[in-house]
N, C-alpha and C positions, 0 to 999 in steps of 0.2 A: 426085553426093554431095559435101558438105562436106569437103572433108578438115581443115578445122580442129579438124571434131567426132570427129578420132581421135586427138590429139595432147593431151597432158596440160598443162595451165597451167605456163608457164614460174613456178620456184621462185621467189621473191622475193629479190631482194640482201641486205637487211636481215632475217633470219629469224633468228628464237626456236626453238633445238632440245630439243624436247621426244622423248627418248630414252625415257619410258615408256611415253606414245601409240605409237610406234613400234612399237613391242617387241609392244604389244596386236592391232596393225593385221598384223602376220606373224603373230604365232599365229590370230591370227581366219581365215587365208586357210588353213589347214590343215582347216577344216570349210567347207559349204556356202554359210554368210552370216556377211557383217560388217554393222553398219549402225551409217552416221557421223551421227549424229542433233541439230540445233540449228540455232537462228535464225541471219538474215540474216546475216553477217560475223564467225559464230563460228570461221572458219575448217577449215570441212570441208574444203574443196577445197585451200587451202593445203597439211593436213598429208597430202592421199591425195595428193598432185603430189609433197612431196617423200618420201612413202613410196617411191613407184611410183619416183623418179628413182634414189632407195637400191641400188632391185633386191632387197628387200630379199624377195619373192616368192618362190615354188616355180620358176614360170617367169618370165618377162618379164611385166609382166601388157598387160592390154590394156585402152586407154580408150576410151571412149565419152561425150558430153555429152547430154545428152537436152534434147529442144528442146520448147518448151508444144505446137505444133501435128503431134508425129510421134502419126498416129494407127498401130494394132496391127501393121499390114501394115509399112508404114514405118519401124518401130523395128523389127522382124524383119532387117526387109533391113540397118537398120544394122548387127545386130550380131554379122553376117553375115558383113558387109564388115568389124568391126571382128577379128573372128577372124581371117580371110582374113590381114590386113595385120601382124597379132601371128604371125602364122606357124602359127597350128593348124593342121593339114591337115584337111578333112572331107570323109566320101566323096564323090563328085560325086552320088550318090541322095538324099541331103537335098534338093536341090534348092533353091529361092529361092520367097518368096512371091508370090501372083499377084496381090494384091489389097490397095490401100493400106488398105481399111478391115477387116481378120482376117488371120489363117491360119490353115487346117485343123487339126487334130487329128492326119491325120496326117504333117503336117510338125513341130509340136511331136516326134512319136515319134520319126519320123526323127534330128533333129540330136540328141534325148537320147541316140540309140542312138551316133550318130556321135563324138559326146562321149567317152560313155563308151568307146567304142575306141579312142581317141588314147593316143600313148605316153606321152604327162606332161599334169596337170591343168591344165585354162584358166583363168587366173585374171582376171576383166571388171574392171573398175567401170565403173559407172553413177553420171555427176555428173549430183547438181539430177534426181534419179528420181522427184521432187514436183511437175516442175511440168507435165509434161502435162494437157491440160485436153481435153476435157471428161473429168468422173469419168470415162465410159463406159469412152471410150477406156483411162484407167488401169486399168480393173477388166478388161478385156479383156488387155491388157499384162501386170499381177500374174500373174494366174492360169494363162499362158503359161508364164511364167518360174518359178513355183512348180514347174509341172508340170515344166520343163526340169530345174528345181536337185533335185529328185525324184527321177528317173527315168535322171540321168546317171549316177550311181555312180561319185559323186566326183570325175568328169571336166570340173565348172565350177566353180569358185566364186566367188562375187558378193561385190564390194565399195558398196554402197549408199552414194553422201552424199545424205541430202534433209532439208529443213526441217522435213517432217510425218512420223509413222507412215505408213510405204507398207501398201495393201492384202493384203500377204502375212501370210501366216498368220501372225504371230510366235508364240504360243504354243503351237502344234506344233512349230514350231524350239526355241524355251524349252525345252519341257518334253524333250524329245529332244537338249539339251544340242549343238545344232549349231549355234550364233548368237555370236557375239560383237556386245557393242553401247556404242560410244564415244557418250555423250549429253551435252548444254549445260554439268550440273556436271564431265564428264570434259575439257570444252574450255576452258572457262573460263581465262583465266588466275590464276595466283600469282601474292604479291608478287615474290616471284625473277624467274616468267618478265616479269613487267613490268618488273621494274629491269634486266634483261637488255637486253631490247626499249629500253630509252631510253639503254642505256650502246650499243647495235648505231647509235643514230641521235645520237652523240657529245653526250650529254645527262646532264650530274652532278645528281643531285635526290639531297636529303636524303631519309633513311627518312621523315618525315612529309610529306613531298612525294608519296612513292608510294604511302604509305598512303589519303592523299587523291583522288588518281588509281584505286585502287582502290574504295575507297568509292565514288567517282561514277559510275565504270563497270561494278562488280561485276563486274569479268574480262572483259568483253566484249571478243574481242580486235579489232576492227575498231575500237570506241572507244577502245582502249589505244592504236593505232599513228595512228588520227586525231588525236589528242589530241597524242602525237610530232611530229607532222610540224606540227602548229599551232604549239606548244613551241620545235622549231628556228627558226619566221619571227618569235618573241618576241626583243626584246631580255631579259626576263626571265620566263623559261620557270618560276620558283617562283611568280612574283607571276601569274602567267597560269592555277596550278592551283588559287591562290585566290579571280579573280576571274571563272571559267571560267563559262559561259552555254553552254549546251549550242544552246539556239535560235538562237546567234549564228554557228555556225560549220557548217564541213562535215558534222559527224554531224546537223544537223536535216536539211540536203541529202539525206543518207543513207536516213536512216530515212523520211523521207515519201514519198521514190521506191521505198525497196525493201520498205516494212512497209506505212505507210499506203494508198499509192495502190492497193497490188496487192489491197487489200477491195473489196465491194462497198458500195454507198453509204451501204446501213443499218446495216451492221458500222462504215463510218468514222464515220458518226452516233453510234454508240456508244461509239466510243472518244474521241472528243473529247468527251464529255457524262462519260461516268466518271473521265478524268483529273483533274476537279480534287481526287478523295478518294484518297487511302494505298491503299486496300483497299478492293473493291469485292464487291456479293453479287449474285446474279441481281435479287434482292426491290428491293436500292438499286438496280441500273442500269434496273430497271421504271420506276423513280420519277421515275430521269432522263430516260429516254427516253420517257414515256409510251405506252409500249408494253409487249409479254410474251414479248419473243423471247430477254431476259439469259441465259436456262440456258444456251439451246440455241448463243447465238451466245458466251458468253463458254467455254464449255466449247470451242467449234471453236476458236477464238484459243487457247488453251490447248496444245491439241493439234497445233495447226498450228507451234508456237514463234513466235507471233507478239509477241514482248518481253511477253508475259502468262501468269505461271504461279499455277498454283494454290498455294495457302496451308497445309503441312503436309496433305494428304490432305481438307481440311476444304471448305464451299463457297462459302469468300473466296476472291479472285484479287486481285493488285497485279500492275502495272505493273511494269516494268524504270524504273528513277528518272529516266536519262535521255530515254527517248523520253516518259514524263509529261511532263518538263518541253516539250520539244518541241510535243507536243499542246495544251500550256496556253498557250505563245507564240500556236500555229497557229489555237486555238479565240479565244482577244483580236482575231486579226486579221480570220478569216472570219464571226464572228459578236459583234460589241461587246455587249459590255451584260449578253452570256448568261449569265458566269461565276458572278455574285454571285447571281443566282438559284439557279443548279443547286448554291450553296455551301448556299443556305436551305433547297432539300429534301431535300437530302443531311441536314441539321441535323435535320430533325423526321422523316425517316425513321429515323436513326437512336437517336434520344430516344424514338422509341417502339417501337423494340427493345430499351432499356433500356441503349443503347452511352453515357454521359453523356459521358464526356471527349471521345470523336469528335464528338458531337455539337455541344460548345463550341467544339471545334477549327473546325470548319465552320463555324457561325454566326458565331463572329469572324470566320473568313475574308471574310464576308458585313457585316462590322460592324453584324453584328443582335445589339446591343451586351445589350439587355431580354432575349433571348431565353435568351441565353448566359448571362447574371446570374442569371436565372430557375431555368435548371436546377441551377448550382452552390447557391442559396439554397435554393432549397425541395427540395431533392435533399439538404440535409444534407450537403455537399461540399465546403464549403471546405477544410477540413483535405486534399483533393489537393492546394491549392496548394502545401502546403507539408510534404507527407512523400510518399514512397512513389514507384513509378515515375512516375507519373504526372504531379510534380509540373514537371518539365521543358516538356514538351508544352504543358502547360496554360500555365504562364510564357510560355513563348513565343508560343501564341497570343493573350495576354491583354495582350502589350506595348503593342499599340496603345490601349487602353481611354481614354475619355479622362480627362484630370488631372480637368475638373468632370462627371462624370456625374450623368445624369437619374434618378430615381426610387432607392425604397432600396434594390434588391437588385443595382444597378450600383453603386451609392455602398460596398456594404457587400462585394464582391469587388475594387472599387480599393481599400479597408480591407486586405482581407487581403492584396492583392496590396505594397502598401508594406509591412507587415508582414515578408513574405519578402526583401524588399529593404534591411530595418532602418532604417526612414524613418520616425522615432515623428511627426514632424509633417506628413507626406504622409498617415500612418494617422489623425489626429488630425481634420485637415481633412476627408476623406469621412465620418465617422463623427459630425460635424457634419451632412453634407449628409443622409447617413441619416437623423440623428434627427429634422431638419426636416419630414420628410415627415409628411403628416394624415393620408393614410390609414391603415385599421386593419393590423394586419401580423398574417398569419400565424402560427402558436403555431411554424411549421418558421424562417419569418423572425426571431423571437423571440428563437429559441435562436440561431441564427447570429450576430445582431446579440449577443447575450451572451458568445457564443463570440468573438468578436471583442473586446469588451472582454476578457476577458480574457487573452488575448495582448499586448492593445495596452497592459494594465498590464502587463503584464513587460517589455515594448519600453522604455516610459516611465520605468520604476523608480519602479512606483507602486503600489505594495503594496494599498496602501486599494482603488484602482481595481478591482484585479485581483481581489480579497475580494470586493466587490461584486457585480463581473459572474459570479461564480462562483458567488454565492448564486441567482442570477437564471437560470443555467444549472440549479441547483439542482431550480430549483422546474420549469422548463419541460420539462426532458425527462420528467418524465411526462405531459407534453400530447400529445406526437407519435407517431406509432403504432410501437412496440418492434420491429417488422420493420424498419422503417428506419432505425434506429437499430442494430440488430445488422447492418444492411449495413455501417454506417461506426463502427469500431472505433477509427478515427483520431482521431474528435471527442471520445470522454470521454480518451483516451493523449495526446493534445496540451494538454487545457484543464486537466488535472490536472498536466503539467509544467512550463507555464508556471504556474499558481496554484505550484507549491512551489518556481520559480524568482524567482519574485518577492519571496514571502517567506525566501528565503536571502539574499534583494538589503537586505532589510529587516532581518536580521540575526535574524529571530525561525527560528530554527533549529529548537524542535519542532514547528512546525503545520510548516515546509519539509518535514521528516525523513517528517510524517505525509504532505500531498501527494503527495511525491517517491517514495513506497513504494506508495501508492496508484496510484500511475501506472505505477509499472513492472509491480503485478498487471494493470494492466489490457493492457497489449499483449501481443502474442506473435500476434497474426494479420496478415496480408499487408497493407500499408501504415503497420502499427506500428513500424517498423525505426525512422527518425528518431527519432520519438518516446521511445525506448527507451534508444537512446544519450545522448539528452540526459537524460533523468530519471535513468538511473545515473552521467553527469556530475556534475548537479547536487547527487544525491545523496552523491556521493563527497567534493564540498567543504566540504557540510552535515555530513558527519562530521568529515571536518579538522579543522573548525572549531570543532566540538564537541569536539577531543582524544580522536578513535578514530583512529589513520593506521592501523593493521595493516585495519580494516572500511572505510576511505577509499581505501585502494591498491585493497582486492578489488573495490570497485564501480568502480573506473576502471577498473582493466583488464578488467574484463564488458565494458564501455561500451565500452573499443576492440577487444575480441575481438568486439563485435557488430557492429559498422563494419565491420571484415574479414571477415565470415561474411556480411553481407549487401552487401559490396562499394560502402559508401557512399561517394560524394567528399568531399575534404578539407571542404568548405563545409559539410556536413552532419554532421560529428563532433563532438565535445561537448569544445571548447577546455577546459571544466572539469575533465577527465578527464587532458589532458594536464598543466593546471597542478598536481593533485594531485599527481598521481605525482612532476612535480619539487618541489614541497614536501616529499614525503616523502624523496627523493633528497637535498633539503637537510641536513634531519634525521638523516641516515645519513652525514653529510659526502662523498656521491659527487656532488663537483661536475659532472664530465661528465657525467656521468649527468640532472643537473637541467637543465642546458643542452640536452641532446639535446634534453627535452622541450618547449622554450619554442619553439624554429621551427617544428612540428609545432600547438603550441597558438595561435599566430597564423595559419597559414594555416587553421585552424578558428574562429576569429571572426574575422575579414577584415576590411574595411576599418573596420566600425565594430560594435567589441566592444561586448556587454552591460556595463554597469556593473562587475557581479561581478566579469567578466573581464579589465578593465580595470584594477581595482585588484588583485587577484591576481596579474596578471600581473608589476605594477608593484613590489607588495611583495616578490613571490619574486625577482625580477632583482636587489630592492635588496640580499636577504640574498644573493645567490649574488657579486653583487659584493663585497659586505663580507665574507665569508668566504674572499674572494681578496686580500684587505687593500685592496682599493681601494675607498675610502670615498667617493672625487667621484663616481664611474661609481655607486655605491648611491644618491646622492642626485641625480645627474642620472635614473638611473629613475626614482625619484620623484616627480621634478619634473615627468618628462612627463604625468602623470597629474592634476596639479594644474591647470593654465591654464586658465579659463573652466568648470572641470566641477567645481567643489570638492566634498567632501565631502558626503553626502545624508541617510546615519545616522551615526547614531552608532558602530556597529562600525568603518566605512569610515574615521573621524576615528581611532578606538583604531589600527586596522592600521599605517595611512600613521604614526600619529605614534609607535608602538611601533620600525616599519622604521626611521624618520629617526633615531631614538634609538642603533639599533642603527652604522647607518651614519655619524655622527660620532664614535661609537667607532672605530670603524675610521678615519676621519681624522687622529685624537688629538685630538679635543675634546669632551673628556667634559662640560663647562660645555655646550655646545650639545645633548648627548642631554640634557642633564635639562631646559633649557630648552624642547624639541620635546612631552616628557612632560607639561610644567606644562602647554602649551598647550593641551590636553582633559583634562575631569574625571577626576579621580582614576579608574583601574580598577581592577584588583583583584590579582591574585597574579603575573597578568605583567608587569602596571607595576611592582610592587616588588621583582621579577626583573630588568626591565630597570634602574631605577634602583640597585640594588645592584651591578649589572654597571659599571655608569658612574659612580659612586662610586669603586672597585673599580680603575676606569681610572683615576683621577683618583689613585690615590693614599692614598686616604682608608678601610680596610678598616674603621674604626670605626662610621660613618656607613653604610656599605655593610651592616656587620651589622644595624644597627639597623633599617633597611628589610625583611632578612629575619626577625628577631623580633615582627615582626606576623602571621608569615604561618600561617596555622591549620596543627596536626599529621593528617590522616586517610589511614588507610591504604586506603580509599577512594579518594582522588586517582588519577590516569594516574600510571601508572609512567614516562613520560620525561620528566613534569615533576620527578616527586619525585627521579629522576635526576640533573636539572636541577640542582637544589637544593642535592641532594649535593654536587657536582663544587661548585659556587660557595662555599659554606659552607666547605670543605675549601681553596679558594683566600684565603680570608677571613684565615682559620685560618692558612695557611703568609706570611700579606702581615704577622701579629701582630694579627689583629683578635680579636674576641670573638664567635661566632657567639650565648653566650648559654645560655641553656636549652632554646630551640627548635631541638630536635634529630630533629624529627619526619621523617616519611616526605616529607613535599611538600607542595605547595601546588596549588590546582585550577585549571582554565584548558586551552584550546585548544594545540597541539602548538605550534612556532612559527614559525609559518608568517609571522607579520610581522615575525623579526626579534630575536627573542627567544635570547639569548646560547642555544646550544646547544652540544653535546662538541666539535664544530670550534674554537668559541670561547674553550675552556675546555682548553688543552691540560698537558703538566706538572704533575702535580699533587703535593706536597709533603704530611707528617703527616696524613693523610688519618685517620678513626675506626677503630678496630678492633673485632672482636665484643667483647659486655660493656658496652662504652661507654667504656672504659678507653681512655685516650690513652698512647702510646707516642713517643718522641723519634724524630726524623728523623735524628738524624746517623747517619749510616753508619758502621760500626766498621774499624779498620782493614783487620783479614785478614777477607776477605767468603768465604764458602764459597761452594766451584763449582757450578757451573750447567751441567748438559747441557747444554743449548742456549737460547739469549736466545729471552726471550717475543716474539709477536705482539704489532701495536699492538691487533688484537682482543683476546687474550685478556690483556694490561696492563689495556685496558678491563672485562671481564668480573670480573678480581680484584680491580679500585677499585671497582665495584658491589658484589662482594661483602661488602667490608670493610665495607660500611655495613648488613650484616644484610639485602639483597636478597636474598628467595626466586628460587629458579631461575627459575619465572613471572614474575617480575616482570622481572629484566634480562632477559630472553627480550622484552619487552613491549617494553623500553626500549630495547633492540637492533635490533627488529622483525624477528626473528630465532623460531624453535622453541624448546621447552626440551631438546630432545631435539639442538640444534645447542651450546646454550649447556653442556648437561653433557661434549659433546664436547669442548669449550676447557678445560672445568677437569678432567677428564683427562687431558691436554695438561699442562695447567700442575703438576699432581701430579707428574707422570712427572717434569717439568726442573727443578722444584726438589727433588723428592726425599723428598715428600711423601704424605702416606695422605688429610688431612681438608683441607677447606675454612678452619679456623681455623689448622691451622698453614700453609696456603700465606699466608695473609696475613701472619701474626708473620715467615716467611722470605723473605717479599720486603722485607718491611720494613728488617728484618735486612741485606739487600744494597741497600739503598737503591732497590728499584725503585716504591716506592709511597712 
């Protein structure tokens, strides 16, 4: 006999101690079966050697290796010998088997009896109890050892490592609760045990180094320590997890002696045919293989752990990533040529199960460029490229496409695909090659090429454009059959956000408002997610703009509450959503607060912002600067927005030239804000806001009033303009101006988001109005009456609104604040000055000179 085959694999120097396995593998040996269950170098035999060295047993236990060719006889006598040498005593009437090929029945009795009269329980293991061959032989073996672990009463218990389910009954053990069973996901390694394992093999890897390390090996611990020992002969063991080739090194070694080879030839024909797909089904490896044996042989790989598991219970199987890669090196090398074909009927096998996105994925792999354009066009599908999970995948298998594609439904997916990549002249150009084409197009080609337009006007910042192809989308979706059109949800949620993005870009705010509202009815199903955040984006700026910030905050934060709820990346978030909200943070004078948002809103338009975002971005930086008194740094944002891209509407002209207005106030040259102002047509209540302001600076209160004596009285207007108004007119007032007889509520106009003097701006305010309309002197008397406690710069702010006859709604409006916060402060302010009404807190601050 072997004596190698009694003696348990010496522990490894470099070991990973996994003290919970441990822990499982002793209480498992308290009942009849343990079984250590996983592929090739999952480390079964490792963790029963350093169990066993532990002692960690009843008894000492006892090993045993089990070798392919011990037929039933043979394996008796070993394990026989292996009792013997562990020190069981068994009566000398068991006796030994006669016969290499069985043994009786009643020698199975025998040793069970003998078993069970020993004075402490046997504890075996059986390594590699998978690989005897032929089956016979195992099923003769099993059924042995069932009957032994049966019939001994408690007097063996078996520790099982094998690759496959061994032929023992397991669910008689199951259900009779005497099994313990450690499987592939129990062996697998953590990221812990892996940074362990490379900190045991003097190896410092950043957490994204291990992270990557596990992604590519999914815990396979043979992979993990291969990958180690490769690592240490690297001069640079990070740059080596980057550039890692599984078919280059010792794990393809590995796997093709101890996975591949050990098939049979029709099994390894199959597995090199299925490896070029993710996910494989019996139906596709039919198709691959030209044959009908997928169930039966992909279900045995399954079972056996041959690096192929099944997919959630379902009747997909994938590959372990590593040995795919391996296989697809192995399949380039013994068969050329094969790959791009079995890429092609992977493609149309799965396009007519109705899988589209794997279908593209494989057919590009195949650069069956027609094929792949085909399904996205007349599949109604372009919108995956550019929302939803899918959009990823498809991107990448679409990289290679080429710049001039053939025919229109190549031409019109490199469209979409520059589209996602914000390339209006890369879109511009295929979209060209599209419309070249004679032949007649499709009513599904129709709509896609319209769909397309209009995106590609919103790329463009081309409003008209975008009109057009949207009337054309218009008319065509009632050509195409309304089932597949209710599959893709994503085509009318995208072609409606960009139609109301484009028209926000144009400046025409109620067809946006209408779009942009229109589009968010229309999402809410699975791949609408992108689309969704950008339309309450856009939507949120389209109110700004319009002068609603309290309805413009709320859709921005829907819009980033829905990026977080469906776990979008920064790319796919709606920069417009962020830029709101720090305009409105302007407007509330919380500078950090508007800063927070501007790094957040450039890593959501990237390298090459939408127009909107672009000069949004630029105007709010200019007021956040100028509201910090740095007036170069407001006009240096500006200025980056200016070079080669000037102005396109006329809104865009008002913003920029409102901002620069603002921002050489804050320099001290009010001569240059109004000269910024002359340079675009007259606007309307916020040019004469901003010019008053810069007047104002200058010096000049007289001039400054007479700018706001044009400005209409309606109590209609937004309350933070008419706010607005107040505060300036009251500064007018204390400089010795004449505000006049226009003593109205406001003047109308968007919040001011470009620049637009607001309460930051407008600080100290002196003789301000009183209820009545009556004017009261500012000087302060000499003995001022006491004051519980000095007011808030809120609610200073809250009692200067009031003094000008602002209903509670309204400073509530202009505060962007509750009315139910705002009666809070003037309770507040009753109590410290010592007061009951609203009219006399006003006379009594006045009184102590705080208004």
């Amino acid at each position: 006999m072997l004596t190698a085959r009694f003696t348990a694999p010496a522990v490894p120097k470099l070991l990973v101690h996994r003290p919970g396995l441990l822990e499982r593998l002793s209480a498992g040996v308290q009942g009849p079966l343990t079984l250590i269950n996983g592929p090739a170098g999952s480390g079964k035999t490792v963790l029963t050697a350093q169990w066993a060295a532990g002692r960690r047993a009843p008894g000492a236990p006892v090993w045993l290796t089990v070798e392919p060719d011990d037929a039933p006889g043979a394996f008796w006598a070993y394990v026989l010998e292996a009792l013997h040498r562990g020190g069981v005593e068994l009566p000398a009437a068991v006796g030994r088997p006669i016969r290499a090929e069985g043994v009786t029945r009643s020698f199975l009795v025998r040793l069970a009896e003998g078993l069970a009269a020993a004075p402490r329980p046997a504890v075996l293991v059986l390594d590699q109890f998978d690989t005897v061959r032929p089956p016979s032989a195992t099923t003769g073996m099993t059924e042995g050892l069932d009957f032994v672990l049966r019939h001994s009463s408690g007097g063996l218990r078996v520790v099982l490592t094998s690759r496959t389910d061994s032929l023992l009954p397991l669910h008689r053990y199951r259900a009779a609760g005497e099994i313990t069973e450690i499987r592939q996901a129990d062996l697998r390694f953590t990221p812990g045990d892996a940074g362990a394992l490379l900190d045991e093999h003097r190896l410092r890897i950043s957490p994204e180094g291990v992270r990557l390390l596990m992604e590519r090996t999914e815990g396979w611990a043979a992979g993990v320590r291969l990958c180690a020992l490769a690592m240490q002969r690297s001069p640079d063991p990070e740059a080596f997890l980057r550039q890692f080739a599984a078919d280059r090194t010792t794990i393809a070694d590995y796997l093709l002696s101890e996975v591949l080879d050990t098939q049979p030839a029709s099994t390894q024909d199959l597995l090199l045919r299925v490896c070029v797909t993710d996910r494989v089904h019996p139906g596709l490896a039919d198709a691959l293989t030209g044959r009908d044996d997928g169930a039966r042989t992909l279900a045995g790989l399954a079972r056996d752990n041959a690096f192929l598991e099944r997919v959630d219970a379902s009747d997909w199987y994938r590959l372990h990533p590593l040995f795919a890669e391996v296989l697809r090196a192995h399949l380039r090398q013994r068969r050329p040529g094969l790959e791009p074909l079995l890429h092609r009927r992977a493609a149309r096998w799965l396009a007519g199960t109705g899988r589209l996105t794997e279908a593209v994925v494989q057919a590009s792999a195949a650069a069956d460029w027609p094929f792949a354009a085909a399904q996205l066009v007349e599949g109604l599908a372009l919108g995956r490229l550019l929302t939803g999970l899918e959009a990823e995948p498809l991107g990448r298998a679409l990289a290679a496409l080429p710049a001039e594609p053939d025919g229109r439904a190549t031409a019109l997916v490199g469209a979409a695909c520059r589209i996602a990549a914000r390339d209006p002249a890369g879109c511009e150009a295929r979209l060209r090659r599209a419309d070249a084409c004679r032949d007649t197009a499709s009513p599904a080609a129709a709509l896609a090429r319209a769909f397309v337009g209009v995106l590609a006007g919103r790329l463009a910042g081309d409003a008209a454009a975008a009109g057009r192809a949207a009337a054309d989308a218009e008319r065509l979706f009632r050509e195409v059959p309304p089932d597949l059109l209710a599959e893709r949800p994503e085509l009318r949620a995208l072609l409606l956000a960009a139609l109301g993005t484009a028209e926000l870009g144009a400046g025409r705010l109620d067809r946006a408002g209408t779009a942009l509202t229109a589009a968010v009815a229309a999402c809410g199903a699975p791949g609408t997610e992108s689309a969704l955040c950008d339309a309450l984006g856009s939507l949120a700026m389209t109110e700004l703009l319009g002068g609603r910030p309290a309805e413009a905050a709320g859709h921005a934060r829907a819009s980033l509450a829905a990026a977080e709820r469906y776990a979008l990346p920064p790319g796919s978030r709606s920069a417009l959503a962020h830029l709101v909200l720090a305009g409105v943070a302007v407007e509330e004078g919380d500078l950090s607060a508007a800063r927070a948002e501007l790094g957040p809103a450039a890593a959501a338009a990237g390298p090459r912002p939408e127009r909107v975002a672009l000069v949004s971005a630029a105007v709010i930086g200019a007021r956040i600067a100028a509201a910090e008194g740095d007036g170069e740094g407001a006009l240096r944002a500006l200025h980056a927005v200016r070079p080669g891209a000037g102005p396109r509407y006329a809104w865009e002209a008002d913003e920029l030239a409102l901002a620069e207005s603002a921002a050489h106030v804050a320099c001290g040259d009010p001569a240059a804000a109004l000269r910024a102002l002359d340079a675009v047509p007259a606007g309307g209540p916020r040019h004469a806001l901003a010019r008053a302001h810069a007047h104002l600076a200058a010096g000049r209160p007289g001039p400054a009033a007479r700018e706001l004596a044009g400005l209409p009285g309606d109590d209609s207007l937004p309350a933070p303009l008419r706010t607005r108004t107040h505060l300036l007119r009251a500064r007018i007032t204390a400089a010795g101006g004449d505000p006049g007889e226009h003593e109205g509520p406001g003047v109308p106009g968007p919040v001011d988001l470009p620049g637009v003097p607001g309460r930051a701006d407008l600080p100290g305010v002196q003789g301000v109005g009183v209820p009545g309309g009556a004017r009261r002197p500012a000087a302060v008397p000499a003995v001022r009456p006491a004051v519980v406690e000095a007011l808030t710069a809120r609610e200073t702010e809250v009692l200067a609104m009031a003094a000008h006859l602002l209903s509670t709604e309204e400073i509530a409006a202009g505060l962007y604040v509750s009315a139910n916060t705002v009666k809070t402060h003037l309770k507040s302010i009753y109590r410290k000055l010592g007061v009951t009404r609203r009219s006399d807190a006003v006379h009594r601050a006045q009184d102590l000179g705080l208004l």
